[in-house]
C-alpha positions as CSV (number, residue, x, y, z in Angstrom):
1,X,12.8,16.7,7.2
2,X,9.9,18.5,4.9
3,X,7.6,15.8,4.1
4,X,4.5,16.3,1.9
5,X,2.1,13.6,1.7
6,X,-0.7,13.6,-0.6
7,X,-3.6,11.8,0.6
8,X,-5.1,10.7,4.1
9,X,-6.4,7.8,3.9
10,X,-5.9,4.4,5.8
11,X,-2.4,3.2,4.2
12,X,-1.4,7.3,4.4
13,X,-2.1,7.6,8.1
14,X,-0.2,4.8,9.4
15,X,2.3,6.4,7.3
16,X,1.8,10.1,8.8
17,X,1.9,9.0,12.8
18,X,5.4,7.0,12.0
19,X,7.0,9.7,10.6
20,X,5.4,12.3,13.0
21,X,6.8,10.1,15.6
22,X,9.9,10.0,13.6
23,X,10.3,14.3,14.3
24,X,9.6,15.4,10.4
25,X,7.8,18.7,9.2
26,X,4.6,16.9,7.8
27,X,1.8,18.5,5.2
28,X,-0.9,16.3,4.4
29,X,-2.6,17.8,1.3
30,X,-6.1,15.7,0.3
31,X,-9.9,16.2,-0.5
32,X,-11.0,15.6,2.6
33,X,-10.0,17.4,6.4
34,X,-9.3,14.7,9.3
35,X,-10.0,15.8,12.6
36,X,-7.9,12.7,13.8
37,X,-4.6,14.1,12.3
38,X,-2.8,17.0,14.5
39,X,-0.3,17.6,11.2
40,X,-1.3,20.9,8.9
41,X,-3.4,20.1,6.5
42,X,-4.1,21.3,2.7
43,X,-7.4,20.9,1.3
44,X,-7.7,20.1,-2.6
45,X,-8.7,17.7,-6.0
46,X,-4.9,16.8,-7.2
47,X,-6.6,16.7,-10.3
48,X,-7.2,20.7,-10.8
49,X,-3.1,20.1,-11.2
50,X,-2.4,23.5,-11.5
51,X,-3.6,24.8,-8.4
52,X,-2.2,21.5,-6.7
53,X,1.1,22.5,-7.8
54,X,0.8,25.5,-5.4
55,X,1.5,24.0,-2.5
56,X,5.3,23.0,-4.1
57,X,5.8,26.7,-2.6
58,X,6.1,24.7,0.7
59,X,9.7,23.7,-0.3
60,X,9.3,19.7,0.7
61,X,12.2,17.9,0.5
62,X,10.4,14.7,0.2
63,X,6.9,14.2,-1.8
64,X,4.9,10.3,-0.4
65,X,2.0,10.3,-3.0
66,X,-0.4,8.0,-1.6
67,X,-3.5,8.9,-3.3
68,X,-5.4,6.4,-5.9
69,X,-8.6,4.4,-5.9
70,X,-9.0,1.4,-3.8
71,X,-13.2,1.4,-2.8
72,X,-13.9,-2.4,-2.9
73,X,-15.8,-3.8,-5.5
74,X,-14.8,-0.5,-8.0
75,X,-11.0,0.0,-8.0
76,X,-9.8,-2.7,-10.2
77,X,-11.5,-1.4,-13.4
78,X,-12.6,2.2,-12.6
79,X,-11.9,5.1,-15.2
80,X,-10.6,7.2,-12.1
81,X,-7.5,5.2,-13.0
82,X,-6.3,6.5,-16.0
83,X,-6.8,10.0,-14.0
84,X,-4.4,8.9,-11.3
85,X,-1.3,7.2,-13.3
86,X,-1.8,11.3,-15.4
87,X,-1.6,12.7,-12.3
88,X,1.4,11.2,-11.1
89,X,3.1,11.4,-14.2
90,X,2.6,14.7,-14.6
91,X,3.6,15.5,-11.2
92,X,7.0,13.2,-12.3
93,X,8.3,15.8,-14.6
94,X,6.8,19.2,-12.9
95,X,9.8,17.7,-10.1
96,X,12.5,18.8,-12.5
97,X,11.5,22.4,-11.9
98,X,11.5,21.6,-7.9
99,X,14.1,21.4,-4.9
100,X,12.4,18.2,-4.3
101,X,15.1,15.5,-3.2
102,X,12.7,12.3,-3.0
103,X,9.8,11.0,-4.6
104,X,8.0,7.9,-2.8
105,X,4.9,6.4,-4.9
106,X,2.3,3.8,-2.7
107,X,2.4,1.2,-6.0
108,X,0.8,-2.6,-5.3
109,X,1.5,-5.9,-5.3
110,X,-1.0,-6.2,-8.4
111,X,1.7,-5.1,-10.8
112,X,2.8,-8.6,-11.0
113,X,-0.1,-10.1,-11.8
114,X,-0.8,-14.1,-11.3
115,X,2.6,-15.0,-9.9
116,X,3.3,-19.1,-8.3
117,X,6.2,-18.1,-6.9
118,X,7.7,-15.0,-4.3
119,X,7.8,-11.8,-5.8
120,X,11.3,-9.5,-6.1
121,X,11.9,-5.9,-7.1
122,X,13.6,-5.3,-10.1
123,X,14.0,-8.8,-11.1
124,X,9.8,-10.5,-11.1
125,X,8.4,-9.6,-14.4
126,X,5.4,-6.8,-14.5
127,X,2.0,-8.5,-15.6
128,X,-0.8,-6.5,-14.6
129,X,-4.4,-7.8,-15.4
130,X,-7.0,-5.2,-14.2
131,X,-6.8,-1.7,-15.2
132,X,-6.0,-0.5,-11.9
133,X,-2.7,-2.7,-12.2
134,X,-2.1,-1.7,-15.5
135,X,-1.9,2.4,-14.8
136,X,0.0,1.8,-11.8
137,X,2.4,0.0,-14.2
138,X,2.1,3.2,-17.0
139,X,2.3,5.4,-14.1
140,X,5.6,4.0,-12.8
141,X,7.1,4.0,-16.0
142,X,6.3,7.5,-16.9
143,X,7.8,8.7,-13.7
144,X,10.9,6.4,-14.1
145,X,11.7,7.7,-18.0
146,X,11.2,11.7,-15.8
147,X,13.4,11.1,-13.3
148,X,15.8,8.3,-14.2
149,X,18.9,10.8,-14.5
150,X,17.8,13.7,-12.7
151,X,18.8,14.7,-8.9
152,X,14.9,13.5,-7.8
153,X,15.3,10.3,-6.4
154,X,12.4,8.0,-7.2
155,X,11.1,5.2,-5.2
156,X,8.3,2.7,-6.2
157,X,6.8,0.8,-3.0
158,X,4.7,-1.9,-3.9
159,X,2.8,-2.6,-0.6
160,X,1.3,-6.2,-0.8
161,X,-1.8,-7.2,1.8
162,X,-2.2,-4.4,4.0
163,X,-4.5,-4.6,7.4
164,X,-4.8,-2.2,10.4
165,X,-7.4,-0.5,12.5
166,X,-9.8,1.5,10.6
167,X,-9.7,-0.6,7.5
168,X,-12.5,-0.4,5.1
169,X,-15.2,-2.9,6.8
170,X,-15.6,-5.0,3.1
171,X,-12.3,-5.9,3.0
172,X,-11.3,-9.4,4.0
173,X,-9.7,-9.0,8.1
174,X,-12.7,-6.7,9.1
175,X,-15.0,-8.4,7.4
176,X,-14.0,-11.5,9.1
177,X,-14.0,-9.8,12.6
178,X,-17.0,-8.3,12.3
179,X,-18.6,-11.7,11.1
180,X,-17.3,-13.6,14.0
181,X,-18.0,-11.1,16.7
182,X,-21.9,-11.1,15.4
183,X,-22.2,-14.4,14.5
184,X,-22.7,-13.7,10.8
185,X,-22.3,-16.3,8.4
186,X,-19.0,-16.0,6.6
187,X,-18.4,-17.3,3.1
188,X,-15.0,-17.7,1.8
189,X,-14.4,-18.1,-2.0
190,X,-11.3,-17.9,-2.4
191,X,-9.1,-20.6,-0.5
192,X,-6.1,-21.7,-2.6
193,X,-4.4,-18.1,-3.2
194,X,-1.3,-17.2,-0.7
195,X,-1.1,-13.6,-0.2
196,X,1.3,-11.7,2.1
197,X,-0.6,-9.5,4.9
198,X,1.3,-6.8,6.2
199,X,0.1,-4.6,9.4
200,X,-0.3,-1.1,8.2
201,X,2.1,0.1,11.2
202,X,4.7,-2.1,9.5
203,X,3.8,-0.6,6.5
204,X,4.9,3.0,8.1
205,X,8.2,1.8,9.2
206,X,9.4,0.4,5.9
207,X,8.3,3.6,4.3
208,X,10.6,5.7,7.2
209,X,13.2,2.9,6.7
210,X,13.5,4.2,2.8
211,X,14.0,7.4,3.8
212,X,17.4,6.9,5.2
213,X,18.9,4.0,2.9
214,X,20.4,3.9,-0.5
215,X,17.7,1.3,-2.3
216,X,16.8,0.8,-5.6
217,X,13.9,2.0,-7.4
218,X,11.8,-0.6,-6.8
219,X,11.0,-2.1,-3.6
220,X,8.2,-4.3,-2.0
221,X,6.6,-3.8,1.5
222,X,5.8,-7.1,2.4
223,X,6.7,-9.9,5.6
224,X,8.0,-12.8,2.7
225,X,5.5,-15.2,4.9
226,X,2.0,-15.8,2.9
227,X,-1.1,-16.8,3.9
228,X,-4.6,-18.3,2.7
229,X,-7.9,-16.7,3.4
230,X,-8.3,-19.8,5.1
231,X,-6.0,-19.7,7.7
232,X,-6.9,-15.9,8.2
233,X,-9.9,-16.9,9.3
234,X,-8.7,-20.0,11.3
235,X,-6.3,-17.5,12.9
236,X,-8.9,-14.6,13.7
237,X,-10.9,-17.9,15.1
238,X,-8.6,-19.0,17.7
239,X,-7.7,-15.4,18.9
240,X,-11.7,-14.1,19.4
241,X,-11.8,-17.7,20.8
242,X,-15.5,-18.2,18.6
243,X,-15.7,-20.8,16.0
244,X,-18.3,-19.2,12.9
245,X,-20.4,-20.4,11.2
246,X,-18.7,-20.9,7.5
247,X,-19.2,-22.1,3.9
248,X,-16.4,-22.6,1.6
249,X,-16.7,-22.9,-1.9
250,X,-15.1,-25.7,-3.6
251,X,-11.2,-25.5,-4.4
252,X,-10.2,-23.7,-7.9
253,X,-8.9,-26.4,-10.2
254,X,-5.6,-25.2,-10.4
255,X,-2.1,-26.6,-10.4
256,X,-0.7,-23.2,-9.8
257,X,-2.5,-21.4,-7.1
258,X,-1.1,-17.5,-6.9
259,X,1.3,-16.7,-4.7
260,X,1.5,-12.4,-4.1
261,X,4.1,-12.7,-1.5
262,X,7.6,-10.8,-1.0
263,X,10.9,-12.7,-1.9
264,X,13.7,-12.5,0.6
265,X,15.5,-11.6,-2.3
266,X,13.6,-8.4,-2.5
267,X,15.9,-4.7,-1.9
268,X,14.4,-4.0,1.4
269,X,14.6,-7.2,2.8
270,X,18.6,-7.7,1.7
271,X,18.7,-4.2,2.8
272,X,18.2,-5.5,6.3
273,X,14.7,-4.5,7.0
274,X,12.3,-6.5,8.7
275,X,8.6,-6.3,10.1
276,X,8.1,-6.0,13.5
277,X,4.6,-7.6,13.3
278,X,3.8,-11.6,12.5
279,X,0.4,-12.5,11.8
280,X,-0.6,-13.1,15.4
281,X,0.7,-10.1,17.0
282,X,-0.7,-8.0,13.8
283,X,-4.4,-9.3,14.1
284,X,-4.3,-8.9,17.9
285,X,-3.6,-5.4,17.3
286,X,-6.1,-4.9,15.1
287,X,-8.4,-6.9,17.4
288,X,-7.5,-4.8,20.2
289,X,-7.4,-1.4,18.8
């Protein structure tokens, strides 16, 4: 199978080795060149859309776009966002004029917003809060109202807490490693909120796992088991076997901690997918990688 994918970054190259692995055609077309990558890759700003259009002469069958803001600290309320939900919309409807079969978008658990109970595909309620969540809710809605009766299929993964090797260091798992293997003081702010960590690996298997079933539109990419930071760190403790130095702040007066974890009710889950990773086998790996 033809597969473009548009970006390279960490989610995208977890993504990349399964479906190399897998035996597709891959092009990777991003801003930057990866010497870790053996695929052919395309280098370009998807935002000069008229030349990114160009590579469309490749004939892919299938299109993952994986390409949006995510630096730490920035992300949530950046401008850039408004750039990418145009830039996927736009690249929506230019589909109509392609052979393209199937269009896969990396969306995020943020779309929901502050949720107390699991999360489902097509049937939880959108309520994004930060700007990033809201123009990955306009962007999946533009590309819906293109494609909804047209021969591009469209799917919408909403991947929930992602963690691998080669993770940005300020986010929370290597942040936490890193702390405990040095000794660092760690401080932990958030304690009441149960999110759903899901190994990137995982991650690629539920993408190649769409690729050959009949789903719905919407999807989540998720393990339906969630987690405190808490008991991240507890579990990162007992498998480096080093007990850190940490402060705590005190617990959120809330009745109705969130909950961003995947419903067993969700389409890929009552599709029969399942992850291969639990949380101890998916921080070893990361541990050990």
């Amino acid at each position: 199978m033809k597969i473009l994918v548009i970006g390279n970054g960490f989610l995208a190259q977890a993504i990349i080795n399964q479906l190399d692995s897998n035996g597709n055609d891959l092009l990777i077309y991003s801003r930057n060149f990866d010497e870790q990558l053996d695929q052919r890759q395309i280098l370009g700003d998807i935002f000069d859309f008229d030349e990114f259009i160009k590579v469309l002469s490749w004939k892919p069958q299938v299109i993952i776009h994986t390409a949006w803001i995510t630096t730490p600290g920035i992300y949530q309320d950046h401008v850039t966002n408004y750039q990418y939900a145009n830039f996927t919309a736009r690249l929506a409807q230019h589909l109509l004029q392609t052979d393209v079969e199937h269009f896969i978008v990396l969306g995020t658990c943020a779309e929901y917003g502050h949720q107390i109970t699991k999360s489902a595909a097509g049937l939880t309620i959108l309520a994004p809060k930060s700007l990033y969540a809201k123009q990955k809710v306009e962007a999946f809605n533009s590309a819906k109202s293109f494609l909804e009766n047209s021969n591009v299929r469209l799917t919408w993964a909403r991947i929930f807490f992602p963690y691998g090797p080669k993770q940005d260091k300020r986010r929370l798992v290597p942040y936490l490693i890193n702390s405990i293997r040095t000794g660092s003081s760690i401080h932990l702010s958030n304690q009441s909120s149960i999110h759903d960590w899901i190994t990137t690996r995982d991650i690629g298997l539920a993408i190649s796992w769409i690729l050959n079933k009949e789903l719905p539109i919407e999807v989540d990419i998720g393990t339906t088991f969630g987690f405190t930071n808490r008991e991240i760190l507890e579990s990162l403790q007992k498998l480096i076997g080093i007990q850190s130095n940490t402060t705590f702040d005190l617990p959120e007066l809330s009745n109705f901690p969130e909950m961003a974890v995947v419903s067993e009710r969700s389409p890929l889950f009552k599709s029969g997918w399942l992850p291969s990773d639990n949380l101890n086998t998916g921080l070893d790996w990361v541990l050990n990688a």
